[in-house]
C-alpha positions as CSV (number, residue, x, y, z in Angstrom):
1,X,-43.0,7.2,15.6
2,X,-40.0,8.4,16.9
3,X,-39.5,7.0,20.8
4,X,-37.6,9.6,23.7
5,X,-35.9,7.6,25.6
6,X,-34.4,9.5,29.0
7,X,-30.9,9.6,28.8
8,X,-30.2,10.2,32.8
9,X,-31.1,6.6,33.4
10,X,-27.8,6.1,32.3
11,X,-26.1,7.6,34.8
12,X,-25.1,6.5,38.1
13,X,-27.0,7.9,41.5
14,X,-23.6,9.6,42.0
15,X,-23.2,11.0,38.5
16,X,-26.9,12.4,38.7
17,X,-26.4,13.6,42.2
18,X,-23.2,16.1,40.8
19,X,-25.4,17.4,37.9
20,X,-28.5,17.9,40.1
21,X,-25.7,19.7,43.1
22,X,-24.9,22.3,40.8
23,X,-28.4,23.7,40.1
24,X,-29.9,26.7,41.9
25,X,-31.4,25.9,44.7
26,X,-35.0,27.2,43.1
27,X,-34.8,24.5,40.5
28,X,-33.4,21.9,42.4
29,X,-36.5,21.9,44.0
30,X,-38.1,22.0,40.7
31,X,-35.8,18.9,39.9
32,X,-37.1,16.8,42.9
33,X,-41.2,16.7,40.8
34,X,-39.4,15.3,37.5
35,X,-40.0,11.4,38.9
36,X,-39.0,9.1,42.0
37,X,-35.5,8.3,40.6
38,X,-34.8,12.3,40.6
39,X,-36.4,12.8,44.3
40,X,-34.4,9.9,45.6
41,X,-31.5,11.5,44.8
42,X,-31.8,15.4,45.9
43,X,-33.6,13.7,49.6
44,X,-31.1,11.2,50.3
45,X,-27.7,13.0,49.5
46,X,-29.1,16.2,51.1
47,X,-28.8,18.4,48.2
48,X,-31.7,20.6,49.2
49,X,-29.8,22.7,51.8
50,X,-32.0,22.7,55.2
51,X,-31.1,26.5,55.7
52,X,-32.8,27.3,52.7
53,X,-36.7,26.1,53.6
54,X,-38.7,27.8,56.0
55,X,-37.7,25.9,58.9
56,X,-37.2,29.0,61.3
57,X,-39.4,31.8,63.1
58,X,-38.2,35.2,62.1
59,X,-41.0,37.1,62.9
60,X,-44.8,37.7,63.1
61,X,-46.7,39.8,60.7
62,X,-50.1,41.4,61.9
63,X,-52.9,44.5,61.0
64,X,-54.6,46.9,62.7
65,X,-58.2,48.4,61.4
66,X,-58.4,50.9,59.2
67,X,-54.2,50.6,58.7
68,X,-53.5,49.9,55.2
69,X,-49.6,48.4,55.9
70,X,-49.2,45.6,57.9
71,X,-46.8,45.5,60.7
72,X,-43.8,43.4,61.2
73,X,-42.3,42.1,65.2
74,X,-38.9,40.5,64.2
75,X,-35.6,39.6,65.9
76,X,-32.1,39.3,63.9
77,X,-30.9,36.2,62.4
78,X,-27.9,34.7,62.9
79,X,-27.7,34.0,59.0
80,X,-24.6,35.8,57.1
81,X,-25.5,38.1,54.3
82,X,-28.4,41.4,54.8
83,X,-31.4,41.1,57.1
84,X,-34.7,40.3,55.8
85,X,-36.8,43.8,55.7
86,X,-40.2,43.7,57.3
87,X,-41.6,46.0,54.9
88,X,-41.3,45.5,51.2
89,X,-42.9,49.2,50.0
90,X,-39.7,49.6,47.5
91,X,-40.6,46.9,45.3
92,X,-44.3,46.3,45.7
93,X,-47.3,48.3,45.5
94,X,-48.6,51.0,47.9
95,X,-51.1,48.4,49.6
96,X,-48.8,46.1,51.8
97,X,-51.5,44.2,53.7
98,X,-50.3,40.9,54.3
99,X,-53.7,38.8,53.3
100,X,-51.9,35.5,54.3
101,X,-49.0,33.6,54.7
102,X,-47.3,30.0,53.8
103,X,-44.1,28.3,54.1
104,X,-42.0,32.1,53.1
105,X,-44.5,33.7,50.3
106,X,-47.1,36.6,51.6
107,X,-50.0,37.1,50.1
108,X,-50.7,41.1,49.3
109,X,-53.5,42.4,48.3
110,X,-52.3,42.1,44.3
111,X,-49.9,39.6,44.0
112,X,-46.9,37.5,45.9
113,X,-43.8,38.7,48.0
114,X,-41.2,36.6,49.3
115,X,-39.5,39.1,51.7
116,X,-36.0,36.5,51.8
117,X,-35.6,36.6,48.3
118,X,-37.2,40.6,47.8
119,X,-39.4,39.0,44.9
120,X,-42.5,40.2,44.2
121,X,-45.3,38.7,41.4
122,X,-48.5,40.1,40.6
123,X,-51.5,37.8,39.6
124,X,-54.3,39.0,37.3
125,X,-57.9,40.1,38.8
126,X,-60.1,37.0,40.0
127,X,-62.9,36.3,37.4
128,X,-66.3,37.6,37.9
129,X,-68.7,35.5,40.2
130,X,-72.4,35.0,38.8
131,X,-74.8,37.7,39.5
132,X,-76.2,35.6,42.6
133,X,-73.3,35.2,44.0
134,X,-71.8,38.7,43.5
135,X,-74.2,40.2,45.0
136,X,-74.3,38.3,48.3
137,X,-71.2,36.2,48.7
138,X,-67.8,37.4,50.2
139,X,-64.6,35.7,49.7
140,X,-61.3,35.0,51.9
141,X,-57.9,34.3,49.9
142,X,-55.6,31.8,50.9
143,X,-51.7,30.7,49.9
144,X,-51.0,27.2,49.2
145,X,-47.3,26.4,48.9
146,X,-44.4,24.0,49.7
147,X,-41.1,24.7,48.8
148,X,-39.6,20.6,48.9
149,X,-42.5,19.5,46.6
150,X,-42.4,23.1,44.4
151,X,-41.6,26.7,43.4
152,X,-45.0,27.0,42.2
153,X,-48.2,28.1,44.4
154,X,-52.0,28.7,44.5
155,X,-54.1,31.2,46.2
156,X,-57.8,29.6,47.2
157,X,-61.0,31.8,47.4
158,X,-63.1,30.5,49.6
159,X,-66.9,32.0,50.1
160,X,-68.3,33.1,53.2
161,X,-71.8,34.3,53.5
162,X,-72.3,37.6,55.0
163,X,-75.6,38.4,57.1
164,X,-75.8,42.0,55.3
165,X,-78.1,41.5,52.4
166,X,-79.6,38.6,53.5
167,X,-83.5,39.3,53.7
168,X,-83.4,39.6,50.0
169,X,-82.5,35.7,49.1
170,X,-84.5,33.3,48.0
171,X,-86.1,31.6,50.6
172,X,-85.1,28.0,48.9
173,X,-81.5,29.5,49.3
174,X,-81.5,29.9,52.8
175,X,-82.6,26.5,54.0
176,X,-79.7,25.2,51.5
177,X,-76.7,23.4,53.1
178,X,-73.5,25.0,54.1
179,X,-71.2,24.4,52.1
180,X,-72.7,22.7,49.2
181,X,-72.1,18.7,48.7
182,X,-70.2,20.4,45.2
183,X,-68.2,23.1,46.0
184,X,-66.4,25.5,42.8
185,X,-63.7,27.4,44.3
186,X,-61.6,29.5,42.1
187,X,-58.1,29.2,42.3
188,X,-54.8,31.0,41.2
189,X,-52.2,29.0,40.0
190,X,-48.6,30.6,39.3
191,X,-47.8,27.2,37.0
192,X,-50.0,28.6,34.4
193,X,-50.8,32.2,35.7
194,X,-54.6,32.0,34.9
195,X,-57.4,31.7,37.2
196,X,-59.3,28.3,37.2
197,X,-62.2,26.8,38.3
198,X,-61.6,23.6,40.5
199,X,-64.5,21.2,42.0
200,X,-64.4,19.7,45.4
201,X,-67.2,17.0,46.6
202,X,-67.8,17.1,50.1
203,X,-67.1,13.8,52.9
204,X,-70.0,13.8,55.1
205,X,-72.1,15.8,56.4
206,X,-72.4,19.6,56.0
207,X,-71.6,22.3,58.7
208,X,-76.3,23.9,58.5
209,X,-77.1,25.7,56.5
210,X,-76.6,29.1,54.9
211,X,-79.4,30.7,57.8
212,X,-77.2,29.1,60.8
213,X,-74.0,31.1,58.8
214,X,-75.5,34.5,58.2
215,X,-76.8,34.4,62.0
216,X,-73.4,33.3,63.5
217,X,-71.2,35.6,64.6
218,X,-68.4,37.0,61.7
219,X,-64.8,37.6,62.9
220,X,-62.3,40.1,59.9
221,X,-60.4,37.5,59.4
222,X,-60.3,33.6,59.7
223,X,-57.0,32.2,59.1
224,X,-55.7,28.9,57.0
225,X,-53.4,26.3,57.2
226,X,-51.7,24.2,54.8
227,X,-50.8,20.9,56.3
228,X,-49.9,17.8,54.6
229,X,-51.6,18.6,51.1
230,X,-54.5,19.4,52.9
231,X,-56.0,23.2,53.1
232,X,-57.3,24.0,56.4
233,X,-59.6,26.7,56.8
234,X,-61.4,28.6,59.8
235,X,-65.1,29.3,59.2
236,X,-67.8,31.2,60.5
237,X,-70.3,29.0,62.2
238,X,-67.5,27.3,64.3
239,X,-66.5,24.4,61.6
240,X,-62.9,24.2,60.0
241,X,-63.1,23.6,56.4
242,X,-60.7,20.9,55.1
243,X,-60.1,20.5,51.8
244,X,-57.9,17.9,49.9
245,X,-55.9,19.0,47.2
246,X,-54.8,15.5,46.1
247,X,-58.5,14.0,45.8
248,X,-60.6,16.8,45.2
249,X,-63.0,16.4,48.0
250,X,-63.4,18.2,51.4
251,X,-65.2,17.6,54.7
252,X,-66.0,19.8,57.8
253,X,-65.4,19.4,61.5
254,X,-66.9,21.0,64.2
255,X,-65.1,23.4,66.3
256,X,-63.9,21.6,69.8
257,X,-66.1,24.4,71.9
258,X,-68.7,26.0,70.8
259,X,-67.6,29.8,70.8
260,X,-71.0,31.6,71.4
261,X,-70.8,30.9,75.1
262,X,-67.8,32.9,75.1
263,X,-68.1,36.3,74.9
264,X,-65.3,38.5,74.0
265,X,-63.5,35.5,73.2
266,X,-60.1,35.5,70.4
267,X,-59.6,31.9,68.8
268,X,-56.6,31.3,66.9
269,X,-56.8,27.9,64.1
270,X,-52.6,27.5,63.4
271,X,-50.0,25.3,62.6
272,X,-47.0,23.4,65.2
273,X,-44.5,21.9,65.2
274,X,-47.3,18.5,65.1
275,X,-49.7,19.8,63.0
276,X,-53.0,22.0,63.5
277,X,-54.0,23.4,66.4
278,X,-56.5,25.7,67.7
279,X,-56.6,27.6,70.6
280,X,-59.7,29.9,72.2
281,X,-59.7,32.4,75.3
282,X,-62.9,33.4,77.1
283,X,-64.1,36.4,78.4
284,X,-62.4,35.0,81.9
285,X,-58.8,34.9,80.3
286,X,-58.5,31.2,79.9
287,X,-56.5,29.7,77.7
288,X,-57.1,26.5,75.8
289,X,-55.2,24.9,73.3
290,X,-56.0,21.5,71.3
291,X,-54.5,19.5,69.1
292,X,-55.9,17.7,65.8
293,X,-55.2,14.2,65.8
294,X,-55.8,12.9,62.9
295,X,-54.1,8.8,63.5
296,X,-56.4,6.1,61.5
297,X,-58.1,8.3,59.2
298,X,-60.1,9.8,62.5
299,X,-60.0,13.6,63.2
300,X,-60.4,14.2,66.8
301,X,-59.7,17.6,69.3
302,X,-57.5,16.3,72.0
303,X,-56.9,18.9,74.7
304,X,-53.2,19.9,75.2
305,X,-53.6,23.0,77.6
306,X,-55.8,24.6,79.8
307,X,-55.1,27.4,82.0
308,X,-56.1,31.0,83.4
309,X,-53.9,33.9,82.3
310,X,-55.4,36.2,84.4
311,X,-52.2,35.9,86.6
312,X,-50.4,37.6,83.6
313,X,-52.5,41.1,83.7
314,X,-51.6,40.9,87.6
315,X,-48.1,41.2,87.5
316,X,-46.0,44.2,87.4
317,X,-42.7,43.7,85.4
318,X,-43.2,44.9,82.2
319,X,-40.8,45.5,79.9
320,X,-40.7,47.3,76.6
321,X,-38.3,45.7,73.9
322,X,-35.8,44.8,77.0
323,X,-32.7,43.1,76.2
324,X,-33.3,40.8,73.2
325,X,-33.3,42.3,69.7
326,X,-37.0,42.7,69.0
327,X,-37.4,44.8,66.0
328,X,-40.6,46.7,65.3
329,X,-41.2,47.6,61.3
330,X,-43.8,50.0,60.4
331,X,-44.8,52.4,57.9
332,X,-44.6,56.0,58.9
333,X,-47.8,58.4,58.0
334,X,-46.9,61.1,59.7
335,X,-44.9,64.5,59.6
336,X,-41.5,65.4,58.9
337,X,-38.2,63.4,60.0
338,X,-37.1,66.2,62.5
339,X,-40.6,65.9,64.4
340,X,-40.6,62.1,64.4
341,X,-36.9,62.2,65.9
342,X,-38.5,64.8,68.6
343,X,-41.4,62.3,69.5
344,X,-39.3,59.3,69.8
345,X,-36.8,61.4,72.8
346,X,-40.2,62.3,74.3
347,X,-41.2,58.6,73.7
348,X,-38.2,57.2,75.6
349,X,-38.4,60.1,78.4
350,X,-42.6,58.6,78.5
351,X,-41.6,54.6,79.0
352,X,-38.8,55.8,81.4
353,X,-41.7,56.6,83.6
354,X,-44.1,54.5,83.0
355,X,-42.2,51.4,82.8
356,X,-39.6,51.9,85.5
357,X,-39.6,47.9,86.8
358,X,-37.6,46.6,84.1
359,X,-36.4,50.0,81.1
360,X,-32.5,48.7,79.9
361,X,-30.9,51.6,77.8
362,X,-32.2,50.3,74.4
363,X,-31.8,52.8,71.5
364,X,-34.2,54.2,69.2
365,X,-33.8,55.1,65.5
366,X,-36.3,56.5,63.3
367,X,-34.8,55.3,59.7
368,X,-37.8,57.7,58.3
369,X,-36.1,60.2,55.5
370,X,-38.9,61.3,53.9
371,X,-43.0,61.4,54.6
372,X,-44.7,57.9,54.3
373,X,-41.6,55.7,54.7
374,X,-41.0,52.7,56.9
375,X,-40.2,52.9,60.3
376,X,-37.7,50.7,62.5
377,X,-37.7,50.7,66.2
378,X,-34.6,48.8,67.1
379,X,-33.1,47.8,70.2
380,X,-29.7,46.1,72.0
381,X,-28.3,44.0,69.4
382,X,-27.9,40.4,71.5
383,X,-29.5,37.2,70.4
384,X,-32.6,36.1,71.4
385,X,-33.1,32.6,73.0
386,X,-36.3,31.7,72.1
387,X,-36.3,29.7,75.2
388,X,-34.9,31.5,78.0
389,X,-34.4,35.3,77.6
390,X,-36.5,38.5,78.4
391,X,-38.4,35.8,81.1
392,X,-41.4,37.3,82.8
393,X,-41.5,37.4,86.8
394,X,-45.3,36.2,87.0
395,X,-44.6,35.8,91.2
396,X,-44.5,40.1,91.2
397,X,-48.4,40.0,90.5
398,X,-49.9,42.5,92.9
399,X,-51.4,44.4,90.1
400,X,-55.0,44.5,89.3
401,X,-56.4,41.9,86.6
402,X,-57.6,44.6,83.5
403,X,-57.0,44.1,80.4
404,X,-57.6,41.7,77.4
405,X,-55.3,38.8,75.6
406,X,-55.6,38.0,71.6
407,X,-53.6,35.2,69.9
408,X,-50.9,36.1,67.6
409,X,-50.3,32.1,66.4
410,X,-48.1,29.5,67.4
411,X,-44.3,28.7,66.9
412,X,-43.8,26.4,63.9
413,X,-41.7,24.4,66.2
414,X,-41.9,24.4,69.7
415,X,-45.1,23.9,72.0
416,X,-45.5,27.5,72.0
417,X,-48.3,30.5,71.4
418,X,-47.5,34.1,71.4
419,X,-50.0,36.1,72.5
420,X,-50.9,40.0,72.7
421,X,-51.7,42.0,75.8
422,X,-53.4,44.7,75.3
423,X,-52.7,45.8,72.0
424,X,-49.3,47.2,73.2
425,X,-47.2,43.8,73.9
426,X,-46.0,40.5,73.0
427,X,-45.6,37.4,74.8
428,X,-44.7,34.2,74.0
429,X,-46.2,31.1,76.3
430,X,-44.8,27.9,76.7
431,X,-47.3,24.8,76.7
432,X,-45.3,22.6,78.9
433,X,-44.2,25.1,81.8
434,X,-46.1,28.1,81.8
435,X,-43.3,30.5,81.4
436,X,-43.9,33.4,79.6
437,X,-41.1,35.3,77.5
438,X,-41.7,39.0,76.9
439,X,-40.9,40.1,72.7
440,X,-41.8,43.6,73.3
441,X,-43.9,46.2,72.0
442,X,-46.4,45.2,69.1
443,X,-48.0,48.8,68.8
444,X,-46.3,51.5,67.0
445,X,-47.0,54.4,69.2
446,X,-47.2,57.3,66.7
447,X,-50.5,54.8,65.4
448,X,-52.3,56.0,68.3
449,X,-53.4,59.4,66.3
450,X,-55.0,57.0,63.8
451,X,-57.6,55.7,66.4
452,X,-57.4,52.5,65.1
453,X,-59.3,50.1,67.6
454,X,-57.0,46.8,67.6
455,X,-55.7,44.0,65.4
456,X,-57.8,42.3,62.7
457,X,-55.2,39.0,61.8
458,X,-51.6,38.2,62.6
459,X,-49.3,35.8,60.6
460,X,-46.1,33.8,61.9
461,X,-43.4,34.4,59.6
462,X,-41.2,31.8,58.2
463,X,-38.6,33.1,55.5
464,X,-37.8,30.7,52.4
465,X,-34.5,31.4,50.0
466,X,-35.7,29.4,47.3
């Protein structure tokens, strides 16, 4: 039998390092999974640039209801070479409903866009479930991916069970445990471009059973995290789901608060700059934020932060897009250009007066050409410091406390959370000192004929070049 015997070996670290430097960086990071020897090399010399990964905060996706496009809060890089486009409509499909994100790829409804690179793959149709499940199960999608390891990714579905429909189950069903000690997930993988089959055993105990999830409350959307090889996922009954990828098994944890004391409350699970976090605020406007610590092989909540936000509905200064370079992306359904252009000068005329504590002249442009076609809102072209521009005066706060917070997620890397007031703006809090930075507006105005009633997910945005 004729033996293969890997000619590289041969070469020096310093010889392999200049053939590895002069790949793309797509298959360098392809290069790094060929063995130890190859991944020694790229990590130690540094020939995966830094400024390729997603290792900044561009901006935050997020829906509304019934909005079929999702919308896109960004500020200008610093980067040389085009800015990364919000919306992708000219080289995906008409649905552009971010489903999730991970480390630079969005998941759409039909397939994969990295917005950096303007790529965009579609994946086949999921399988059919069995007849039982079909018929009573819904299912969540969920990007796996991590550039430094590989260009390839996976897309989880993971079941949920609805409380529609459930009278007609058997009642041997219903007393079953949630989720089941062997769990089948299906799952996307671009390596081979197929749909497979892959079984998890669960560690421990499990969350109830499938009665204690059809009577818990249902949110639209839970969100996911990939952390460490490890798939974490928000679901209903207040448990996070997290599943190994390396071993094949999964275990649940409880929630650190039980939500259904807290009415009206918005919980956010997410990812830091440390690892997964998640924060809840009740009815009374109270933040909390905790920290998964997961030292030893124990998972425990640790509480970072805990504080009332009602001060932030008091005060007074509030500022629309002022100063740093917010830009709001959204896709137009309305009208002709020459009306749009009309509505934006009444627009600015209407936050003159409204918003007269803090207005600075930014400009408006409607880039809309044509019916149905993307929308910019941009303003004064300076660079934001995500730590201490467009700073809120919370002192001014002789207003009256109305009004409602939801989480938009937390910066990848800084003890941070933005959050949205009211459906109209953004903010983004700081853990350590309580200050609060204003991002701008987060609701495209001409959306208010569409009587949509508020966000349904939101998605920090991290661009990758590979």
């Amino acid at each position: 039998m004729e033996e293969h015997y890997d000619v590289t070996q041969l070469l020096s670290d310093d010889a392999l390092a200049d053939v590895l430097a002069r790949l793309a960086p797509r298959w360098l990071a392809v290069s790094r999974c060929v063995c130890k020897a190859w991944r020694a090399v790229v990590d130690t010399r540094h020939l995966l640039r830094t400024d390729l990964l997603p290792l900044t905060l561009t901006g935050i996706y997020f829906n509304f209801h019934d909005i079929h496009h999702s919308v896109f809060l960004s500020r200008p890089s610093t980067r040389p070479g085009p800015a990364i486009s919000g919306m992708f409509t000219d080289y995906t499909p008409d649905n552009n409903l971010v489903k999730d994100h991970c480390n630079g790829l969005l998941l759409l409804e039909s397939g994969v866009a990295n917005p950096a690179t303007r790529q965009w793959v579609p994946f086949p149709p999921a399988p059919p479930q069995p007849v039982w499940m079909k018929d009573f199960y819904r299912f969540d999608s969920y990007l796996v991916f991590d550039p430094t390891i590989s260009t390839h990714y996976e897309i989880f579905k993971i079941p949920r069970v609805p409380s529609i429909r459930f009278h007609v189950l058997d009642p041997m069903l219903k007393s079953s445990q949630w989720p089941p000690s062997l769990c089948v997930l299906q799952v996307f993988s671009s390596r081979t471009r197929e749909w497979g089959e892959r079984l998890f055993v669960r560690d421990g105990a499990a969350a109830g059973t499938v009665t204690d999830m059809a009577l818990a409350f249902s949110y639209d959307h839970y969100n996911g995290v990939y952390w460490h090889g490890a798939l974490y996922v928000h679901c209903q009954g207040d448990f996070v789901m997290i599943i190994s990828l390396t071993n094949n098994k999964y275990q649940v944890l409880k929630l650190p608060m039980n939500t259904e004391v807290c009415q009206y409350k918005n919980h956010f699970l997410g990812r830091s700059m440390r690892g997964v976090n998640y924060a809840l605020i009740d009815n009374e406007h109270r933040l909390r934020v905790w920290f998964l610590n997961e030292l030893y092989g124990q998972m425990t909540w640790e509480l970072k932060h805990d504080n009332d936000l009602s001060f932030l509905l008091r005060c007074q200064e509030i500022c629309i897009q002022n100063d740093g370079p917010w830009t709001l992306h959204y896709h137009n359904y309305f009208g002709y250009p020459s009306q749009n252009d009309n509505y934006y000068e009444a627009y600015k005329k209407h936050i003159v007066r409204k918003y007269c504590y803090k207005y600075d002249s930014a400009s408006y442009k409607n880039d809309c050409e044509d019916i149905k076609k993307d929308v910019v809102v941009r303003v004064n072209k300076f660079e934001w410091d995500s730590d201490n521009d467009d700073i809120l005066d919370t002192g001014n706060s002789n207003g009256g406390c109305h009004g409602y917070f939801s989480i938009l997620g937390f910066h990848p890397y800084k003890e941070v959370i933005f959050l949205n007031q009211n459906k109209e703006r953004g903010l983004a809090y700081h853990f350590n000192s309580s200050k609060v930075q204003n991002l701008g507006s987060t609701f495209p105005k001409p959306y208010d004929d569409l009587y949509t009633q508020g966000m349904c997910g939101s998605f920090i945005y991290t661009p990758c070049w590979i």
